[in-house]
C-alpha positions as CSV (number, residue, x, y, z in Angstrom):
1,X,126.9,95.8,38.2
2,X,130.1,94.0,39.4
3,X,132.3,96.4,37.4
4,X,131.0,99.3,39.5
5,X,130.9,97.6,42.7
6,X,134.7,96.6,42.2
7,X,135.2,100.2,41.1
8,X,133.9,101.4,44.4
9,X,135.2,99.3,46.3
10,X,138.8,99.6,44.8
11,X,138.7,103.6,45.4
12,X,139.1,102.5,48.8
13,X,143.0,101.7,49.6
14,X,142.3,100.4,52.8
15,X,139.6,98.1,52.1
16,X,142.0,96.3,48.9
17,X,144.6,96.2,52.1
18,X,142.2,94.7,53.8
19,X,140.7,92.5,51.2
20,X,144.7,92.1,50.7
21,X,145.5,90.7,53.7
22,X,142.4,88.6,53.9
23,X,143.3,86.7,51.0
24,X,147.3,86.2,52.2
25,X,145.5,84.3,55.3
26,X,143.4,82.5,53.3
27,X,146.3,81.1,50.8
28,X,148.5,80.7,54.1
29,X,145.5,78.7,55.5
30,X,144.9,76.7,52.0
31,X,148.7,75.9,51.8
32,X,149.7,75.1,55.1
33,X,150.1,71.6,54.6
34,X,153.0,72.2,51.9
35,X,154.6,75.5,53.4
36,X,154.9,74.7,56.8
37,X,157.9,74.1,57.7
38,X,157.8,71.6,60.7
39,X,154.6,69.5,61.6
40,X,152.0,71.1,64.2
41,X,152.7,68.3,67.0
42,X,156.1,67.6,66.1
43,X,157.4,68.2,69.4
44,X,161.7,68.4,70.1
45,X,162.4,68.3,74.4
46,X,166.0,70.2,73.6
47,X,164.1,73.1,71.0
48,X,161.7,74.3,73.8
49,X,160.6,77.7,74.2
50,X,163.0,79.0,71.7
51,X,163.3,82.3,70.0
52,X,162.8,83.5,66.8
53,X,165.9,82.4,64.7
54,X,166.7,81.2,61.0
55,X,165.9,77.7,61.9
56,X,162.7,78.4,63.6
57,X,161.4,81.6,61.9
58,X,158.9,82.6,65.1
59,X,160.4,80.2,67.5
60,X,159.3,77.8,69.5
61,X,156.9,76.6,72.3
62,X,156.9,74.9,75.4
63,X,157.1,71.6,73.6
64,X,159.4,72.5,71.1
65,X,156.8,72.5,68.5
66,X,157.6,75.2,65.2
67,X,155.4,78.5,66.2
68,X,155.4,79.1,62.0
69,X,153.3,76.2,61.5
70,X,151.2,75.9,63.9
71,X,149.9,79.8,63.6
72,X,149.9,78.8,59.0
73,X,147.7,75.7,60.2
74,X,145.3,77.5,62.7
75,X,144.7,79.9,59.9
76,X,142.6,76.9,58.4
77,X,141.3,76.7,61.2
78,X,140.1,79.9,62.1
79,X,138.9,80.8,59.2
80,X,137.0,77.9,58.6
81,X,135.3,78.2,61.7
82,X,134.8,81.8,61.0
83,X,133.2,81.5,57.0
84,X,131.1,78.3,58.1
85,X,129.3,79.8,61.4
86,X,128.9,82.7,59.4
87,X,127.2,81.2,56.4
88,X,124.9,79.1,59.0
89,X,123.7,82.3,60.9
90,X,123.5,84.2,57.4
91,X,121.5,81.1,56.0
92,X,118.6,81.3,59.1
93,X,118.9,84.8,59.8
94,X,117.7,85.3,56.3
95,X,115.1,82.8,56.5
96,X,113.8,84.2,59.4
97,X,114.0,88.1,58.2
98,X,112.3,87.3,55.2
99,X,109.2,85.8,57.2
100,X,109.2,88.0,59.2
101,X,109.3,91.0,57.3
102,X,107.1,90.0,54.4
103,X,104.5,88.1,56.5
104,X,104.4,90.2,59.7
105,X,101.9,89.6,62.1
106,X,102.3,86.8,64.7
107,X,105.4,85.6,62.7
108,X,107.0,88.6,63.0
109,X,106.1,88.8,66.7
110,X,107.2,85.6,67.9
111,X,110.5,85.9,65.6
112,X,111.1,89.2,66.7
113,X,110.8,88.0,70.4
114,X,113.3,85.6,70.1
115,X,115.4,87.9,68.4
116,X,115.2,90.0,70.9
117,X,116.0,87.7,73.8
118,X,118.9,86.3,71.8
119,X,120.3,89.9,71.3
120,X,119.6,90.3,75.4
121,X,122.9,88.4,76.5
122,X,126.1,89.3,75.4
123,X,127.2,87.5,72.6
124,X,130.6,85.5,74.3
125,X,127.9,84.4,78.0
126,X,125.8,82.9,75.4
127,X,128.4,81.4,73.3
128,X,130.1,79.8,76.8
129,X,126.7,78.9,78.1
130,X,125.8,77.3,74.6
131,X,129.2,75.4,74.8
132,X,128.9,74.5,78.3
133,X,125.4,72.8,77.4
134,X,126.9,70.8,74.2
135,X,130.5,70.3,75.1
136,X,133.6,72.3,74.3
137,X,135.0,71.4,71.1
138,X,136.0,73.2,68.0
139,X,132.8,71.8,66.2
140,X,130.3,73.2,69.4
141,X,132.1,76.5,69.2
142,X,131.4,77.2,65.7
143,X,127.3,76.0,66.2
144,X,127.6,78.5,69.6
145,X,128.9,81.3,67.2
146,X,126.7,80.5,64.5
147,X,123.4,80.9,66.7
148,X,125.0,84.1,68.3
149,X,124.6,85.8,65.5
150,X,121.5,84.5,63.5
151,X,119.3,87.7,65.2
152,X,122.1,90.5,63.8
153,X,121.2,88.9,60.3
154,X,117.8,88.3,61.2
155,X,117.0,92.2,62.1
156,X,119.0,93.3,59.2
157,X,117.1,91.5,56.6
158,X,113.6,91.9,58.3
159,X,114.2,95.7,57.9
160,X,115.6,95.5,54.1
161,X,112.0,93.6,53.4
162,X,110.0,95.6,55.0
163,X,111.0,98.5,52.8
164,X,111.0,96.1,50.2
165,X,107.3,95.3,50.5
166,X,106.3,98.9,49.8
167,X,108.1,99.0,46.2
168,X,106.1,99.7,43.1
169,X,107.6,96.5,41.6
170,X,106.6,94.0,44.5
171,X,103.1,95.9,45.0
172,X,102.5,95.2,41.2
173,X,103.5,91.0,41.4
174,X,101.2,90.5,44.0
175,X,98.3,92.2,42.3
176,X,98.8,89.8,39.0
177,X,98.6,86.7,41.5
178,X,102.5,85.8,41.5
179,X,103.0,83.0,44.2
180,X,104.9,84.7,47.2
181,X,107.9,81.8,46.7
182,X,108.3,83.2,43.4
183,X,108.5,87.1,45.0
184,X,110.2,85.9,48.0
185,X,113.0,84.0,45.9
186,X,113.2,86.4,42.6
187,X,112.7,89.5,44.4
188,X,113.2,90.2,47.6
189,X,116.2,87.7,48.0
190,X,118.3,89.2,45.4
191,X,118.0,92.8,46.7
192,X,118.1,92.2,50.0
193,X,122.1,90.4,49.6
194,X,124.2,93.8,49.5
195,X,123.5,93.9,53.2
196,X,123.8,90.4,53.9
197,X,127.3,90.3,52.2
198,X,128.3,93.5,54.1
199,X,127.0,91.8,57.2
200,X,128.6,88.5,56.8
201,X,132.5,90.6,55.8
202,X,132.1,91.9,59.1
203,X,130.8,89.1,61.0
204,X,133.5,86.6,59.9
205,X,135.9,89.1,61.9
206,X,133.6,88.6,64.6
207,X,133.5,85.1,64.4
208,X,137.0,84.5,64.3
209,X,137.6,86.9,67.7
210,X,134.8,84.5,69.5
211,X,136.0,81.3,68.2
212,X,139.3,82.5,69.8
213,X,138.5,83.4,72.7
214,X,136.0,80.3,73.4
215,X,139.8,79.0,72.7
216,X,141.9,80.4,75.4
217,X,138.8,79.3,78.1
218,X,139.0,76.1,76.7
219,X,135.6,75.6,75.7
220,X,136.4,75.7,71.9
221,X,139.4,73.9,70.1
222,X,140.9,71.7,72.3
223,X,144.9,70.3,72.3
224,X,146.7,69.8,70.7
225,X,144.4,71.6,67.5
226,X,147.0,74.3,66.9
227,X,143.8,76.9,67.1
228,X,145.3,80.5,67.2
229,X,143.1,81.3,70.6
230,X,144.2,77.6,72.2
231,X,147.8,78.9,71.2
232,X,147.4,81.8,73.9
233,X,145.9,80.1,76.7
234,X,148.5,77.3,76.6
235,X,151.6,80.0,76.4
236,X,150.2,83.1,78.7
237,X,152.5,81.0,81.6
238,X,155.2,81.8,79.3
239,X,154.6,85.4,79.1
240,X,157.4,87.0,80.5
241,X,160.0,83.9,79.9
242,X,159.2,83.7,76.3
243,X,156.6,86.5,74.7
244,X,157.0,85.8,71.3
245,X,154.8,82.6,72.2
246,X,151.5,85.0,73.1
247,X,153.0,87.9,70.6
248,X,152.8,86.0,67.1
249,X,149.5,84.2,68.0
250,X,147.8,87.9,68.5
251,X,149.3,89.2,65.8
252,X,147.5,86.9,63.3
253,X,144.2,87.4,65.2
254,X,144.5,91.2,65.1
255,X,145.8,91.1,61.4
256,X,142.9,88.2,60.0
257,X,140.1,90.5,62.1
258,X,141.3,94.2,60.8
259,X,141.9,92.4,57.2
260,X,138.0,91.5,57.4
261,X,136.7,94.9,58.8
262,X,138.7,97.4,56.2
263,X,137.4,94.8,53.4
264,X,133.7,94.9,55.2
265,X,133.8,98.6,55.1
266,X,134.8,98.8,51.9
267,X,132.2,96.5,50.5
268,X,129.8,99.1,52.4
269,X,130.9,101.7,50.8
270,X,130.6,100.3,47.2
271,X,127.3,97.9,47.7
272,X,125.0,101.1,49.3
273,X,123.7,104.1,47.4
274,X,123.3,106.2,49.7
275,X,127.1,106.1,51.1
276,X,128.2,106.5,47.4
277,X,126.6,110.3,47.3
């Protein structure tokens, strides 16, 4: 099974660029406590706002501090923020789809309601109005982002059960008196994860463009985390004076977030049946 999905997925040059680049960020992120050159609040008054040279690879900032680093350290924390808000939303959305979808009823009413009016805001309002209730912090951000998206999980998996629930196979272990635990967890778990994986690929880009921007409003990491979003906000004065400030930052959002979606489309592609013929 994993031999064909990897051979799908690696007929697909863009997604093993993707899945390519995703992994560079992750090692980057991993080993920025040994590679970077300079420390992330080591600031120098007479190295400020410097550009790009051999001593300071992507220059400097308004405080002198090594660009390099700081960007190699908020990969940590961008990504960490994005896999662990991710893997909280995928964790309840599933709970929640799988009720809903196999029990149906007033479950699946009420949960579907409150899917519904989760889904009715736009995802950043209700990540700024979830952070304004608990307090921006990097911590808040990531349990804002995680909620945000527990309904997209939540309606993917309630539809992959409800198909589910008409299968021969599932029909059959109810009839013989299996528990529903049992079908719920040997069943309709395991083939419901090809979207959830899919899902999660994708949402982990998503994740890490909210957490940034929860960033440059300041209701997410606060200073002096070196938190790639933060990084903007505090350098869009310098703009004009010193771009390269604003220009690297963005540049490892826009790489980390395409790196996720080529791979996400790529697992897609390989995972469902139906875009293999």
């Amino acid at each position: 099974m994993l031999k064909e999905i990897w051979h799908g997925f690696k007929k697909n040059r863009l997604a093993v660029i993707g899945a390519g680049i995703v992994f560079l960020f992750i090692v980057l992120g991993v080993l920025a406590a040994f590679i970077a050159p300079e420390g992330i609040n080591n600031q120098k008054d007479t190295d400020r706002l410097l550009p790009p040279s051999t001593e300071y690879w992507l220059g400097t900032d308004d405080f002198g501090r090594d660009i390099l680093s700081r960007i190699l350290h908020g990969a940590k924390l961008s990504l960490t923020v994005g896999f662990f808000a991710v893997a909280g939303s995928a964790i309840v959305g599933t709970f929640l789809g799988i009720i809903a979808g196999y029990y149906g009823r007033w479950l699946d009413s009420i949960i579907s309601r409150v899917f519904d009016i989760l889904l009715a805001f736009p995802s950043i309002l209700l990540a700024i109005a979830i952070v304004a209730i608990l307090g921006p912090s990097l911590q808040n951000a990531l349990i804002a982002i995680a909620i945000i998206n527990v309904p997209t999980f939540g309606r993917i998996v309630r539809s992959k059960v409800l198909g589910l629930k008409q299968e021969e196979y599932i029909q059959a272990a109810t009839s013989v008196g299996m528990r529903d635990r049992r079908i719920l967890v040997y069943h309709i778990l395991p083939n419901s994860l090809a979207p959830i994986i899919v899902q999660g690929t994708l949402c982990v880009a998503t994740a890490i463009l909210e957490a940034a921007a929860l960033g440059f409003l300041g209701l997410g990491a606060q200073a002096p985390q070196p938190e790639w979003g933060r990084m903007l906000s505090d350098s869009q004065t310098y703009l004009q004076q010193a771009p390269w400030t604003v220009f690297f930052p963005g540049i490892a959002i826009m790489l980390t977030v395409l790196g996720f979606n080529l791979m996400g489309d790529g697992l897609r592609d390989a995972l469902d049946p139906k875009m293999k013929e």
